[in-house]
N, C-alpha and C positions, 0 to 999 in steps of 0.2 A: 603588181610590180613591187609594190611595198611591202607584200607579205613575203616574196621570192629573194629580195634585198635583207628583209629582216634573217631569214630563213639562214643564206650564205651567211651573213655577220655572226648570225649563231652557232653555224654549224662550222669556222674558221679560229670564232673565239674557245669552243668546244674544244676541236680539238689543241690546240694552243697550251688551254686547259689542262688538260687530259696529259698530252706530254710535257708539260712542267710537273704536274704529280707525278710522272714517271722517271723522268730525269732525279725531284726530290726521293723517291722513294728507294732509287736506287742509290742513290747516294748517302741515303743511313743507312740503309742496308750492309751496303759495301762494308767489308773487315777480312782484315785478313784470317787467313787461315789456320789455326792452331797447328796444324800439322797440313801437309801439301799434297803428300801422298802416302802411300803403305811403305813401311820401312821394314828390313829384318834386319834383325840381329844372328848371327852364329858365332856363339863362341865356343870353347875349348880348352879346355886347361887340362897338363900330367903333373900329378902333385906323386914324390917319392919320399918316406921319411923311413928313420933307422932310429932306435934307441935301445936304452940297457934297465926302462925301470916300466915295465908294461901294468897299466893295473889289472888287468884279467888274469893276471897271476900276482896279485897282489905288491904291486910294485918293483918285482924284479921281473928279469926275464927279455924278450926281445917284443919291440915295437915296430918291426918292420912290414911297411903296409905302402902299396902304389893306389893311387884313385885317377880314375880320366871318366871327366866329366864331361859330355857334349851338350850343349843348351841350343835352343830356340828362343828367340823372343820377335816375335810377329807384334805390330804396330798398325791401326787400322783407322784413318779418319772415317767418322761415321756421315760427321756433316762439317760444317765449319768450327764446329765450337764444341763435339764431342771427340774421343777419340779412346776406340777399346784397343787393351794389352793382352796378348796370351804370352808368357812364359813357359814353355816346358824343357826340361830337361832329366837327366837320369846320372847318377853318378856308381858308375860297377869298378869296386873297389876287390881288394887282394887283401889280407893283412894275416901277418901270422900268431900274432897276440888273439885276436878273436879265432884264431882256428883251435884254440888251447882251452878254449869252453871244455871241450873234448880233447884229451890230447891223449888217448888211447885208442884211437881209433885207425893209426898206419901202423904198416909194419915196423918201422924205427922207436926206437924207448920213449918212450914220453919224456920230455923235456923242454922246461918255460922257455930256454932260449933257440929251440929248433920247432919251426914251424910243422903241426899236422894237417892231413888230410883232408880232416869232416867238412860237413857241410857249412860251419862258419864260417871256414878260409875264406869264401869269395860273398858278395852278395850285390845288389843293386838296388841303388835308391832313387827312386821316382817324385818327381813333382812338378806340381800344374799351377799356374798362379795366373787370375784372369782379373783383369783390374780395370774399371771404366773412369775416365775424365773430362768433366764440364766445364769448362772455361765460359764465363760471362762475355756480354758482348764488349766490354771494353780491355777484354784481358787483367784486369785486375783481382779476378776472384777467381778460384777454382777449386772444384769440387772432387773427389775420388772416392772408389768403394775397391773392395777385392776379398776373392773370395781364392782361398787355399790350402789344396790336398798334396798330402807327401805321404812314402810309405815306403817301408822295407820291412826285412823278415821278421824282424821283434819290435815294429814299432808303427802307429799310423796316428796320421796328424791330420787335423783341421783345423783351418787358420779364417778371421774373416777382418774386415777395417776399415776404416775409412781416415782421409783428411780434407783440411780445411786450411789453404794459402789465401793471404791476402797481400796485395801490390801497393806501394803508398808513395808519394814525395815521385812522380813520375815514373814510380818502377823501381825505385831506388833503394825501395824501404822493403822486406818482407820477411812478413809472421808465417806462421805453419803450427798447424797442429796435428796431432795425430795418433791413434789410438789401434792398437789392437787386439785380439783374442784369439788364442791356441788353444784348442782341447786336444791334449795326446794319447793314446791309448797303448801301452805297453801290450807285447804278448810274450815276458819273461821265458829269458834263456839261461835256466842258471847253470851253474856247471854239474858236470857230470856226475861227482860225488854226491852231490845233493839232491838226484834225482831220485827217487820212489825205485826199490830192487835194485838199487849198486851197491856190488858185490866182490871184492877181490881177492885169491886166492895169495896174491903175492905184496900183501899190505906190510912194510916193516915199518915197525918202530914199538916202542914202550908200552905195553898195554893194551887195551882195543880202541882203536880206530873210531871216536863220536866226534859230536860234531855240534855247534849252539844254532843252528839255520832253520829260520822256518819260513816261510814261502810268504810272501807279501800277499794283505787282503786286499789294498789299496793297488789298481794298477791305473788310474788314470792321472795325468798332470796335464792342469790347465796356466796358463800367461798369459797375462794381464799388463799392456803397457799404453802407457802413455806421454808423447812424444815431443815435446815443445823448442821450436826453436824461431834467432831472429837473426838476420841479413841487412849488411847496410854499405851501401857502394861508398866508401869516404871520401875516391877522389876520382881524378879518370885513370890512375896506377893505383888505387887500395880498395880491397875488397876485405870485410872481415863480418864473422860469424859466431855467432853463440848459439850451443846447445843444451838441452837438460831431459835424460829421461828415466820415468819414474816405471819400472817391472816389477809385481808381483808376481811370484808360481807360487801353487800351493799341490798336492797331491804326492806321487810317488817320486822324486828326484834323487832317488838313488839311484845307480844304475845293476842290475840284475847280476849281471854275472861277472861283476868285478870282487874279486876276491879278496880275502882280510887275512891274515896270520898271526895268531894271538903272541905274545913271548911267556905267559904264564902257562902256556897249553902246550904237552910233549907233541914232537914232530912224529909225521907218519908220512910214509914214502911210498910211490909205485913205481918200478923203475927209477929215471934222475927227479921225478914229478912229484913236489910235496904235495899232499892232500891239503886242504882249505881249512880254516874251525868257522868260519862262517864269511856272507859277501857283506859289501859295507852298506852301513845304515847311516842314513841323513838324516836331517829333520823334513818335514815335509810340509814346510815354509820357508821362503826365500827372498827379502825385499832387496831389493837393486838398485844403486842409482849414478850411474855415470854424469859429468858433464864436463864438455870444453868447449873450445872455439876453433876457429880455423881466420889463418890470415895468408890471404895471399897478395902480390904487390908485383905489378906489370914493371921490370927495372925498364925493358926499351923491347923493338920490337923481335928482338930475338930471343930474349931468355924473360923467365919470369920465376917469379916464388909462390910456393904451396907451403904450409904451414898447419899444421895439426896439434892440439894436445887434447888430450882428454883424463878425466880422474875420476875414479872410481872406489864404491865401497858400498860391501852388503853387509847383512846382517850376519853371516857364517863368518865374519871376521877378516875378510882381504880386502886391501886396500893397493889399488893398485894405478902406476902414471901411465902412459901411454903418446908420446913424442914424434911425428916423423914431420919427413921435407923433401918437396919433389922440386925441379931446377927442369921445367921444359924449355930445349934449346931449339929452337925453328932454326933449318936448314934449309936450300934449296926452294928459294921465293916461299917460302911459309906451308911449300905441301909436305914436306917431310918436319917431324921431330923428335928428337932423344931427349928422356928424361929421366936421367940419375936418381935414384929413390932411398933413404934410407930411414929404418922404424927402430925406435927401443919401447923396450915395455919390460916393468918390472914390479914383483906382488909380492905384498906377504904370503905367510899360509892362510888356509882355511883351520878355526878353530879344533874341525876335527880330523886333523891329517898328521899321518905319522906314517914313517918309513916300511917297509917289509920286517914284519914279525919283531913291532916296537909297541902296538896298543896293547893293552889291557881289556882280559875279558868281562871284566866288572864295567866296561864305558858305556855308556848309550850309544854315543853316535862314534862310527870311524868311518875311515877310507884312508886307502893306501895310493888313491890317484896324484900321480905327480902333476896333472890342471891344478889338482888344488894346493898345489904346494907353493913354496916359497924359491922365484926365479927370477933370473932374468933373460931379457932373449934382446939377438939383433937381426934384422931384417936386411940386404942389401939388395937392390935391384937394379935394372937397365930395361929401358920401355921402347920403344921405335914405333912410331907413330904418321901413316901412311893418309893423307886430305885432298882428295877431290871433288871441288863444288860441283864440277861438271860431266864428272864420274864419264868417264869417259871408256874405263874399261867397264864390259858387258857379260852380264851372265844369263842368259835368254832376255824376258823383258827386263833384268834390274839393272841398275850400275851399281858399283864400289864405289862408293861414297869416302869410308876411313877402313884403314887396314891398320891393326894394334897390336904389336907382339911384346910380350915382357920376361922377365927372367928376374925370379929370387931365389936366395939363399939364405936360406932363416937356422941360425943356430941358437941353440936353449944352455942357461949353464947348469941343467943337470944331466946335459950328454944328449939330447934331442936334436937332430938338425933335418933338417929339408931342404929339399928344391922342387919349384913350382914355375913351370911352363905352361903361357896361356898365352891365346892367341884369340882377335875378335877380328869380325869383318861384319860391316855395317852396310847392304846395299836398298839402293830404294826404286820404287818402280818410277820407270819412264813414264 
């Protein structure tokens, strides 16, 4: 009887036991989720620009180029505390400045400011960006790597990275660091006068027709950055941020089939289309180092401020600010909002930039790209901004979660302007 008594008390206390370690174990266990379920992203953006100083014809000429970009971005918890990214997207652009690599090759004259035919005119750029993330169990620390490929017809990239956040004072505090490496490999498109047997019967100008070009030994360019920034919530309306990052490139950072036109060197013509005296030369190092902060400040529960600057300056000699401010307006109990956006940005030149058929054939380095030149530009937008926690509209198993449409209008003051229409929808699975 004593041992059947003992037996019960044991095998009652047992399990008692037994489910308080279970109750305890699930209860450190327990955390929440870093991510809840699979998210996509689709977005899409028509980017249209126009201008009058192309550098593929050496700074004059036309710059009118459409690009639509469609992206993927697939989001995928692995378990509680990981969570893999695939990015892919392609961007098949138009442009009539790169169609002039070749600009003999339609039946209409050759001319910088009339788009040709060849196979430059159009192309498509591919890229894949796959990125995994660890979150610690307390949420305070988190891990990243990523690995990424891009490529188009003159050019293929490998990209690879990692970071390192950390959380502090509640969450309230946080660092980031972060590092990358690009190795690029050029497949040089130069232009067509400089090609091996080009040959024209209808060349005018002064004398014979040469040329100082010779073909790059160097085709690869590798970047080198790293990332640092810090976050700090100041109030429960102020949020504000400092960054700082340091780029190295070193290798070929000219670009191949941007043209140069000497002033010391007599012109030569084909049809409306001047011949080249050689493409531009850079140096083939480049240290970079931007930094700003960003403050934004919750006024009340409808509108808030966004706040950006940034300053910049490399070692080719531009120095450049960079200013903008978003004002999101919550409509309609908080699922809708519009937010007015506007950016300036404005640069010196770059030490080796000069006009169309203003360098010197004695320089080391030129280019006639109007990037590198001396600008300003201004940005204006409208955003509309579509939130459903409970995503209630359905597209087989996801819901719509946020629908994002925006609209800019970017003008340059050397005669460059755009517009960019983009549009994003964020659903996630049921």
């Amino acid at each position: 009887m004593k041992n059947r008594v003992a037996y019960l008390v044991w095998l009652v206390l047992g399990v008692t036991v037994s489910q308080a370690q279970e109750i305890q174990n699930d209860t450190i266990s327990y955390k929440k989720r870093v991510l809840e379920t699979t998210e996509v992203d689709f977005l899409m953006s028509y980017y249209a620009q126009d201008g009058t100083h192309a550098a593929v014809t050496g700074g004059t000429g036309t710059e009118e180029l459409t690009d639509i970009t469609p992206t993927f971005v697939v989001a995928v918890p692995l378990n509680d505390d990981d969570v893999l990214t695939v990015d892919a997207g392609i961007s098949a652009y138009t442009s009539a400045s790169s169609s002039n690599i070749d600009p003999f090759d339609s039946d209409n004259p050759a001319d910088a400011f009339q788009a040709s035919s060849g196979a430059s005119q159009s192309d498509t750029w591919a890229n894949l960006n796959i990125n995994y993330a660890h979150s610690s169990d307390d949420r305070n620390t988190i891990w990243s790597g990523h690995l990424n490929v891009a490529s188009e017809y003159d050019y293929f990239s490998l990209g690879f990275g990692g970071s390192y956040t950390r959380l502090f004072n509640q969450k309230n505090t946080e660092l980031a660091i972060k590092a990358n490496v690009y190795l690029d490999t050029w497949n040089p498109q130069y232009p067509i006068e400089f090609r091996e047997g080009f040959s024209r019967p209808d060349i005018v100008g002064t004398g014979t027709y040469s040329n100082s070009f010779t073909e790059f030994q160097d085709e690869g360019r590798n970047t080198y950055s790293l990332s640092l920034s810090f976050s700090q919530i100041l109030s429960k309306n102020t949020q504000a941020s400092l960054f700082l990052d340091l780029v190295q490139q070193d290798g070929l950072l000219s670009t191949p089939h941007q043209r140069v036109y000497f002033a010391d060197v007599n012109d030569f013509f084909v049809q409306n289309f001047q011949l080249a005296d050689d493409v531009e030369k850079l140096p083939d190092t480049r240290f970079k180092i931007p930094f700003g902060a960003r403050f934004n400040y919750y006024i009340n529960e409808s509108v808030s401020l966004r706040t950006y600057y940034r300053y910049y300056f490399d070692d080719w000699g531009i120095n450049a600010h960079t200013a903008s401010i978003e004002i999101p307006i919550k409509l309609s109990a908080g699922k809708f909002t519009l937010y007015p956006t506007y950016r300036y940005y404005t640069q010196t030149a770059a030490d080796y930039f000069a006009p169309f058929e203003t360098h010197l054939s004695t320089s080391e380095f030129y280019t006639s790209d109007y990037d590198l030149s001396k600008f300003d530009s201004h940005q204006y937008g409208l955003g509309f901004k579509y939130y459903d926690i409970f995503t209630k509209l359905k597209l087989f198993n996801f819901g719509l979660k946020t629908l994002d449409v925006r609209y800019n209008h970017y003008t340059r003051s050397d005669g460059l302007s755009a517009n960019i229409i983009s549009a994003g929808f964020k659903f996630v699975m049921d």
